[in-house]
C-alpha positions as CSV (number, residue, x, y, z in Angstrom):
1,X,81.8,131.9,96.5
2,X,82.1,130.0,93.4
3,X,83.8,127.0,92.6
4,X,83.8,124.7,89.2
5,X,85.5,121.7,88.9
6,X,86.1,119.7,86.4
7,X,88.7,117.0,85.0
8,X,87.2,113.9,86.0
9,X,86.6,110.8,84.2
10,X,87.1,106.9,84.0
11,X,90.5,105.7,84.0
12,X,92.6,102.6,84.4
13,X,94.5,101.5,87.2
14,X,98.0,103.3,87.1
15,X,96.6,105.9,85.2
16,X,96.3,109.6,85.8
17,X,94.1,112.5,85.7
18,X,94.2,116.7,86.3
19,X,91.6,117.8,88.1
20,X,91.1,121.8,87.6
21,X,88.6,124.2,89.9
22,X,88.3,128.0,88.5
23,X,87.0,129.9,91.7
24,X,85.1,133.5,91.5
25,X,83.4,135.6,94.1
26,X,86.3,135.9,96.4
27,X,90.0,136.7,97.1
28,X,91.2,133.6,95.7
29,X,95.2,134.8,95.9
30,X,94.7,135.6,99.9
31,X,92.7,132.1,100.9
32,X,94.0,128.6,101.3
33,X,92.2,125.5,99.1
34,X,91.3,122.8,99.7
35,X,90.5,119.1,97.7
36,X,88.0,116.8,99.3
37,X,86.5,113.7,98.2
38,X,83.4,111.3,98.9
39,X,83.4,107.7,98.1
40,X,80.7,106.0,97.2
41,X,78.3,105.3,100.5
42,X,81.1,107.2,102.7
43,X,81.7,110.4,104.3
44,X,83.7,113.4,102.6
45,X,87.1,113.2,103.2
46,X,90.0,115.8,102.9
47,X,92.9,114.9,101.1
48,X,94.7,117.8,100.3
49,X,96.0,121.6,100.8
50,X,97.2,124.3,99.9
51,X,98.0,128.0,101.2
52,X,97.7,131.1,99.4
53,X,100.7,131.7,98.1
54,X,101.1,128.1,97.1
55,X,104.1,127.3,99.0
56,X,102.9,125.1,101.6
57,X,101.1,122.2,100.8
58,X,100.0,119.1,102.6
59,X,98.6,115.4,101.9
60,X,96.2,112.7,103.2
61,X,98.2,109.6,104.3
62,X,96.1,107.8,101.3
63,X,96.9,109.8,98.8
64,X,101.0,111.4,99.6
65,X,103.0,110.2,97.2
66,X,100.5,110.2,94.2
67,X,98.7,113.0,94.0
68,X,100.4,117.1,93.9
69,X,98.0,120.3,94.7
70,X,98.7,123.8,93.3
71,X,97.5,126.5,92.3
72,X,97.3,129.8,89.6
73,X,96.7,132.9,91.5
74,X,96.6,134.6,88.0
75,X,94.1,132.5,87.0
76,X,92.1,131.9,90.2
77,X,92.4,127.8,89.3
78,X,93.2,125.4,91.3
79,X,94.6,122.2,90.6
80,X,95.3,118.6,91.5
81,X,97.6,115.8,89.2
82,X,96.5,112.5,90.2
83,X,99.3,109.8,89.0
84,X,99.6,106.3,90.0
85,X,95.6,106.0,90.5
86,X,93.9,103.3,92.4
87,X,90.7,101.9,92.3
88,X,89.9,103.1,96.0
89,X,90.8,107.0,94.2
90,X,86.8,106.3,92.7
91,X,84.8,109.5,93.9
92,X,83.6,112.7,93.8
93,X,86.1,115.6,94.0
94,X,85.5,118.5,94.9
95,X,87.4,122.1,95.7
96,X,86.9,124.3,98.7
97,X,87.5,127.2,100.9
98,X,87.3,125.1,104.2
99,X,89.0,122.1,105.5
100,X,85.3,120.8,106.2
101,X,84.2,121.2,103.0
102,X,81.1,123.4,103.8
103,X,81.9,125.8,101.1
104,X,82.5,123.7,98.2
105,X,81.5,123.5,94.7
106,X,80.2,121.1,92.2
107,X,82.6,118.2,92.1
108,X,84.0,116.1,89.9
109,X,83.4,112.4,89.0
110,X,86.8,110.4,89.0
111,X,86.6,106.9,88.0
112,X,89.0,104.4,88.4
113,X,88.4,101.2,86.6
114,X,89.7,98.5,84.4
């Protein structure tokens, strides 16, 4: 299993950001993803999914509302738009295969700062 993401960055408050994750090594069309995040001095924290066929997705309390998951099949990317960004968003973002986050990639520094 390989994931990459990438799309981070610093950004202001209100602001917005795509986060995109190209996966390999797998059957990426027949398994639901996964975003994840760590804070700075926290734990890792799921915030959003998505099944295999795209057409369910679900949310995090914190983040429903603001942020939309999906996905290329074609393309074995997955994405996430981040709009309305706070400055509690700041982490580390990273894709997965699990809900736990054990088989996750490189994440993704998002910055949100004025």
């Amino acid at each position: 299993v390989q994931l990459q993401a990438s799309g981070g960055g610093l950004v202001q408050p209100g602001g917005s950001l795509r986060l995109s994750c190209v996966a390999s090594g797998f059957i990426f069309r027949a398994t639901p993803m996964y975003w994840l995040r760590q804070a700075p001095g926290k734990g890792l924290d799921l915030i959003s999914g998505i099944s295999s066929a795209g057409t369910t997705t679900h949310y995090s309390d914190s983040v429903k509302g603001r942020f939309t998951v999906s996905r290329d099949n074609g393309k074995t990317t997955l994405f996430l738009e981040m709009d309305n960004l706070k400055s509690e968003d700041t982490a580390v973002y990273y894709c997965a295969t699990d809900e736990a986050g054990n088989y996750r990639g490189q994440g993704t520094q998002v910055t949100v700062s004025s």
